[in-house]
C-alpha positions as CSV (number, residue, x, y, z in Angstrom):
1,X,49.9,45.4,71.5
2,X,46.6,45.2,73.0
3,X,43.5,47.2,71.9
4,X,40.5,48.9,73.9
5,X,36.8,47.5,71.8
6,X,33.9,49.3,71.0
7,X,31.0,48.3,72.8
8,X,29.6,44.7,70.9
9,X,27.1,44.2,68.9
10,X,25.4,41.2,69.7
11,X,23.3,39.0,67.4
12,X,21.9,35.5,68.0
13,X,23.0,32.5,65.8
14,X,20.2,32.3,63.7
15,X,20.5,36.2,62.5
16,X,24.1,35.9,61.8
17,X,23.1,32.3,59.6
18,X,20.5,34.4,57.5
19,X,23.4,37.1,56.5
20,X,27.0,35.0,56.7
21,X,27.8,32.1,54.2
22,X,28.1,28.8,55.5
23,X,32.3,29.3,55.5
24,X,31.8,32.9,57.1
25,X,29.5,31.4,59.8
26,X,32.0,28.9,60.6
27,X,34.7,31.0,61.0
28,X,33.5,34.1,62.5
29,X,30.9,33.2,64.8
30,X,32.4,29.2,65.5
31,X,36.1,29.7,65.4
32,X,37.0,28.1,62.7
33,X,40.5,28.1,60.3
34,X,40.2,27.9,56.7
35,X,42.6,25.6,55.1
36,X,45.7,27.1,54.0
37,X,45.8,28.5,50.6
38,X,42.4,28.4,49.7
39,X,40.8,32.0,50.5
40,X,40.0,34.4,48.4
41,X,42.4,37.3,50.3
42,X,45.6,35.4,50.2
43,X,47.2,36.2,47.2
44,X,45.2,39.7,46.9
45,X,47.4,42.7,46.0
46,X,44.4,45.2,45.4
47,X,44.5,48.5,47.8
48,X,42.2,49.2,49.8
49,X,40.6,48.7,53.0
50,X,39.9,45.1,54.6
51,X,36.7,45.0,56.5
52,X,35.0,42.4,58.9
53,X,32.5,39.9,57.4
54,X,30.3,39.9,59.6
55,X,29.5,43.8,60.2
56,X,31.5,45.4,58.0
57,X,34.0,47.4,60.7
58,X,37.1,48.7,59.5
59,X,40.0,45.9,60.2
60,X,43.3,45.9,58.1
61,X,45.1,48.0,55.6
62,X,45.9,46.4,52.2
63,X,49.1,49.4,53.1
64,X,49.6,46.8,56.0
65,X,49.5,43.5,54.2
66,X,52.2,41.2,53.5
67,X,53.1,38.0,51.8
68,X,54.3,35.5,54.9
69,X,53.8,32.1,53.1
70,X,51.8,30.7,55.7
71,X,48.6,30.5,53.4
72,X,46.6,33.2,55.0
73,X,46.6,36.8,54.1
74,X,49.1,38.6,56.9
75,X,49.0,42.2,58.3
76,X,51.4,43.5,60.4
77,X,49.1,45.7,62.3
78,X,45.2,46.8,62.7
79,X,44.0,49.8,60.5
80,X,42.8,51.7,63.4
81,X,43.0,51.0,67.0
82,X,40.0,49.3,68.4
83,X,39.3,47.6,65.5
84,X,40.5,44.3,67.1
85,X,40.6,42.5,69.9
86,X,43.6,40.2,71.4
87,X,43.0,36.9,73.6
88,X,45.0,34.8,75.1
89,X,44.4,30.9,74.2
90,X,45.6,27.7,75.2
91,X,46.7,25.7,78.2
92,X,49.9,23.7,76.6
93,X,50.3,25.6,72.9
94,X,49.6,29.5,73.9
95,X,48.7,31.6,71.6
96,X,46.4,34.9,70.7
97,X,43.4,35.1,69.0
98,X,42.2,38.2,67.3
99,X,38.5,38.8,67.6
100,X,37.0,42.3,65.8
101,X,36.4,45.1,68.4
102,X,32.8,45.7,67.0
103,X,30.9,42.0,66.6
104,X,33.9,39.5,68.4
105,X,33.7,37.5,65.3
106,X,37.2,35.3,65.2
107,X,39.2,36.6,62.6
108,X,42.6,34.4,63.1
109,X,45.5,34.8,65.5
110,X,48.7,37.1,66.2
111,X,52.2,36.2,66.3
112,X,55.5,37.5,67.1
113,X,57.5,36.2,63.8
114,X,56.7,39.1,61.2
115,X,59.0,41.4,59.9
116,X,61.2,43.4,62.3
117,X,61.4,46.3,60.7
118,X,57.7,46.7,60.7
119,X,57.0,45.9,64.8
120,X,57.2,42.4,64.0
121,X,53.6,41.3,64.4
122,X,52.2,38.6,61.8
123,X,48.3,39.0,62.3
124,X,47.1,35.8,60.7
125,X,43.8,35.9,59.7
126,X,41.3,34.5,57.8
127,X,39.8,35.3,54.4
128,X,36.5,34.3,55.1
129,X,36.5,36.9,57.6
130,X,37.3,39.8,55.6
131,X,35.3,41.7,53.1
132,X,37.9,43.8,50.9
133,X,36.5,48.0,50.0
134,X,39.0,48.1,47.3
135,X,40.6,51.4,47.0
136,X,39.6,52.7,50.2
137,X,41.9,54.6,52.2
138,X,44.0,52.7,54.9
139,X,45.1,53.5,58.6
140,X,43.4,54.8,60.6
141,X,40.4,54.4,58.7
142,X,37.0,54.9,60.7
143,X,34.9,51.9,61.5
144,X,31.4,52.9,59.8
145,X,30.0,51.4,56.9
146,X,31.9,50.4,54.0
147,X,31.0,51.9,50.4
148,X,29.4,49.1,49.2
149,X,32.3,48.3,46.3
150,X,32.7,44.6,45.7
151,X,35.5,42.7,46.1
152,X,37.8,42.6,43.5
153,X,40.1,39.4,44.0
């Protein structure tokens, strides 16, 4: 399923240096993957809302989340549409990315191999990308600012 973005905003490299870790940076703003296993959102089972990194814009559902033993925390679907973005990728392996609606930082990819009773999407995505609001509400959320809670996993 495809989603309509809100216009960007845009930011040059240096900007996003001075407010992203070095691991955030990398992934969101260079394309990187985290290795498997190691981010802070994997294992997470707090509620709440997951939010982008980079500018804080409503992404995933915790309601949403499940465990695909792939090593990176899985959703089945977006919190709200418009909250990402899908692009194709690759010339011999094809697969999509998912980019957030608001910024376009890469936040991981989308498959086809989650569970069937649940549209059977696996959105794949990186912990370094996410900032968790614990206890926020879920779908359907609006993308403003989050409350400013930390991160409890």
């Amino acid at each position: 399923m495809a989603f309509r973005s809100r216009p960007r905003s845009k930011s040059d490299d240096e900007s996003w240096r001075e407010r992203l870790t070095p691991e955030e940076f990398r992934v969101l703003r260079k394309g990187g993957t985290e290795q498997p296993f190691t981010g802070t959102y994997n294992d997470c089972k707090e509620p709440g809302l997951y939010r982008c990194a980079g500018c804080r814009s409503a992404l995933f559902s915790s309601e949403d989340k499940f465990d695909s033993g792939t090593g990176w925390p899985s959703f089945t679907a977006p919190a709200a549409e418009g909250g990402v973005d899908l692009r194709s990728e690759g010339l011999i392996l094809r697969r999509t990315e998912v980019r957030c609606g608001t910024c376009d930082g890469h936040l991981g990819h989308v498959f086809g191999d989650g569970p069937a009773d649940r549209g059977g999407q696996r959105y794949c995505i990186n912990s370094a990308a996410l900032h968790l609001e614990a206890g926020a509400p879920g779908r359907g959320y609006p993308a403003g600012s989050d409350s400013g809670r930390s991160d409890p996993c």
